[in-house]
N, C-alpha and C positions, 0 to 999 in steps of 0.2 A: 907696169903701172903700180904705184902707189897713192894709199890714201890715206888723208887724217881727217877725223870732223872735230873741230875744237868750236866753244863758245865763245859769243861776242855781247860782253855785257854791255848795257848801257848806264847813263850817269844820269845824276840831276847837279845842281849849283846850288850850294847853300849859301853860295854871295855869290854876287857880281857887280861888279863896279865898275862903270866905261869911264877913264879918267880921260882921254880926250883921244881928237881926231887926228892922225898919223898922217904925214905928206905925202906917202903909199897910197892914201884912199883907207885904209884898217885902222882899226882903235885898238889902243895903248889900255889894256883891261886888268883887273885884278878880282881873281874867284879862288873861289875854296869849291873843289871838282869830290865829288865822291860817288864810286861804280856801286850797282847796285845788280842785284842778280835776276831783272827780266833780261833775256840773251837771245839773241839769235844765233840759230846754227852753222856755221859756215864748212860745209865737205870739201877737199880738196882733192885733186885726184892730178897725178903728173902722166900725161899720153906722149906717146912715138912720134903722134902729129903738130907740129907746133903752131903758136898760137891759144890764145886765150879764148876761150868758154864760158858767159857765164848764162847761170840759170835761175831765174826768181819767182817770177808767175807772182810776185806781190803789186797790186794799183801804185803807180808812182814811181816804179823802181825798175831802170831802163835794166835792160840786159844786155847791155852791150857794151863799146867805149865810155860811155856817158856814167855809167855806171864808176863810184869813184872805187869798186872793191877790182875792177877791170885795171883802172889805174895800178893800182897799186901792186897787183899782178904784173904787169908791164915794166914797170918800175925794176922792179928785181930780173923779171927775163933779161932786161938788156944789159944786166952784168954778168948774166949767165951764158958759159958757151956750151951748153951742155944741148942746145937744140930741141929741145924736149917742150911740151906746150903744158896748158894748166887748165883742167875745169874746175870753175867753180858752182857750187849750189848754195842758196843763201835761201833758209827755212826765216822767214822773217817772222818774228812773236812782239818787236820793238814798233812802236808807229811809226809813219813817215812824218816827215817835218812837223817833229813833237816838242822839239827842246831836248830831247834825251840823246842825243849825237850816235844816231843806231846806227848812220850811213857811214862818220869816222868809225867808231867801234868795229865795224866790218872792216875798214880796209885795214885797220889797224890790226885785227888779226890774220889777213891776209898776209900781209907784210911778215908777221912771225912766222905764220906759217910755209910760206914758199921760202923762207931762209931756211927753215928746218928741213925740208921736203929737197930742194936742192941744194943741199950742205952750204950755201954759201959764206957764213961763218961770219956774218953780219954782228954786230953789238947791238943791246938792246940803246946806245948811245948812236948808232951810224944809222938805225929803222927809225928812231925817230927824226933825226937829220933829213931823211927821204920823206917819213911821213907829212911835216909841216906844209912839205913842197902840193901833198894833195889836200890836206885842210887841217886848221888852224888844231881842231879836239885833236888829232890823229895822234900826235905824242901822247898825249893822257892819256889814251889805252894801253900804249906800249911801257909809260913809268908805271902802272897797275901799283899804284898805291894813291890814298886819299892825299890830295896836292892844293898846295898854294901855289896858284896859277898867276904867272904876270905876262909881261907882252902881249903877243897878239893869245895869250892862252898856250905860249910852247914852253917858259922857263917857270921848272916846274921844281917848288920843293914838297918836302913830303912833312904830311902832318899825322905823325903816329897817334897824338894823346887825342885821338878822337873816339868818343862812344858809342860802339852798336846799335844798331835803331833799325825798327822796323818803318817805313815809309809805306802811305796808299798814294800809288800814281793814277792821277785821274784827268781824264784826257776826251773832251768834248768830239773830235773826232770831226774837227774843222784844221786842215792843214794851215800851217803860217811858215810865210816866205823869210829866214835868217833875213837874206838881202831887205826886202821890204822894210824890217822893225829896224835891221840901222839906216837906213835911206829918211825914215821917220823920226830917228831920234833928235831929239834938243838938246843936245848938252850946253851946263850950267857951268858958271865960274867956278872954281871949288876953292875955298880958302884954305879949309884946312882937309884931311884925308885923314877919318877914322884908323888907328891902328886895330887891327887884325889881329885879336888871340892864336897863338902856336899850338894852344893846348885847350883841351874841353872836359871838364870832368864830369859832366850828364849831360840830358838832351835839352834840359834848361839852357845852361851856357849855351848850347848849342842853337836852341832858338833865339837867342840874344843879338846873334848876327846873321840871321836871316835878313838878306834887298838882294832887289833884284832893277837897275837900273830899266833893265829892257822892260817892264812889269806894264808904266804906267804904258808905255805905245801900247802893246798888242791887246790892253783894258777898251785903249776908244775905240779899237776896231771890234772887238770880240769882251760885250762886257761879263760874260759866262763865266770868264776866267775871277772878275772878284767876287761875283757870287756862290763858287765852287768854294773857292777861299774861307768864304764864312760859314760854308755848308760844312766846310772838313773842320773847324775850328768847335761847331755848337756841336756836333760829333765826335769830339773829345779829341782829336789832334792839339799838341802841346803849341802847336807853328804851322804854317802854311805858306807855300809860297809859290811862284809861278816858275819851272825849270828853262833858263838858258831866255829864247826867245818867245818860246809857247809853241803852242798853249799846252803844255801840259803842267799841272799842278801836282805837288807831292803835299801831301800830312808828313807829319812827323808825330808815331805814336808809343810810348812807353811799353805795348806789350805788342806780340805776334795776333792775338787772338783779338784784341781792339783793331788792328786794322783788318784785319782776313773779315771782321763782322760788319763792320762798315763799308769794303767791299763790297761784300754781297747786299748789305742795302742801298746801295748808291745805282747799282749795275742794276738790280732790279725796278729801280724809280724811273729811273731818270736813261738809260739803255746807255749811260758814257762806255767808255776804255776805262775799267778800274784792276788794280795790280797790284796784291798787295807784297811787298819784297823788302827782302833784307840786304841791309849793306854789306859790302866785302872789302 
């Protein structure tokens, strides 16, 4: 047997733009993806018995097929002839159906990890090829650099001249269904499509292109999420916005110790999911 326990960070969207609906059923999107360091743990362990393993013990989070960290375990055995089976253990610290893509994040290091673990000599170009096939984030974990996201979220370039930031993630701790906020959305004619800065020289620019298409759905089901908004805003966040589908909300704040203090008085008021973390 062998084992590795690696990290599985999660992201927020500092943009997202649904440019329209795809003939597949999926939207045609463009975000700017950035990982942030609340992570769940993922241990792996290769056993004599084959077959896949997994183990969670978190609300929400099947343990078995259903589970997409199971997939992507599967994914790699069946290019393996090595007979060998896989447990997984997944310490979740990331919430469920948050906007923070902690279920891609797993399999997406699963996928590393079981190329590593069974030498299979995979590119990080051929894992995200496999990855897309179990969902759309699953690349972004494995380009592990801040990205200009297009298609369904798989063509990905990388955005180096971005600025360090501390982020508070805050998170009501009401689950929202991906599927449901596009099933809800409206899209609009769009004449023209904002061009996209390559490069950010503080957090200003950087809150400059803050939206989040998905925002205005998951507001009329769940309107916490724009009053968290202006809660993190009178609280000294530069920007605020809603990650991905929701509900979870990020600040964006100029120092470690303005978010870790806000933090702690938000968690205390109000009992959300608050987190304060830094970009990678």
């Amino acid at each position: 047997m062998t084992t590795i326990q690696l990290k599985a960070p999660c992201k927020v969207n500092y943009r997202l733009d649904v440019l329209r609906r795809r003939p597949d059923g999926y939207h045609d999107l463009r975000m700017i993806m950035q990982r942030v360091d609340l992570c769940d743990t993922i241990t792996l362990t290769t056993t004599a018995i084959p077959g896949i393993r997994v183990t969670c013990g978190s609300a929400g989070v099947p343990d078995g097929p259903d589970n997409i960290a199971w997939r992507a375990a599967d994914a790699l055995l069946q290019r393996s002839n090595s007979g060998r089976g896989i447990e997984i253990t997944i310490d979740k610290k990331i919430p469920v159906a948050a906007g923070l893509g902690g279920g891609s994040s797993d399999a997406a290091t699963v996928l590393m990890g079981v190329n590593s673990l069974l030498e299979l000599g995979l590119s990080d170009v051929e894992l995200m090829a496999i990855g897309v096939t179990l969902g759309a984030d699953v690349p972004f974990f494995i380009f592990k650099n801040t990205a200009l996201a297009g298609g369904i979220g798989d063509l990905l370039t990388p955005l180096d001249a971005v600025p360090p930031a501390w982020l508070l993630l805050v998170n009501p701790r009401v689950p929202v269904s991906t599927a449901w906020v596009y099933q809800n959305l409206e899209l609009t004619n769009r004449e023209a499509i904002s061009i996209i800065p390559r490069s950010y020289e503080s957090i200003q620019d950087l809150c400059a292109v803050l939206a989040n298409d998905l925002e205005g759905v998951t507001i009329r089901r769940y309107p916490i999420i724009r009053e968290i908004k202006e809660l993190l805003v009178r609280e000294g966040a530069a920007g605020a916005l809603m990650s991905g589908s929701g509900p979870t909300v990020f600040g964006i704040f100029e120092s470690e110790e303005s978010a870790r203090s806000c933090s702690k008085k938000l968690a205390a008021e109000y009992g959300w999911f608050c987190a304060a973390v830094k970009t990678l």
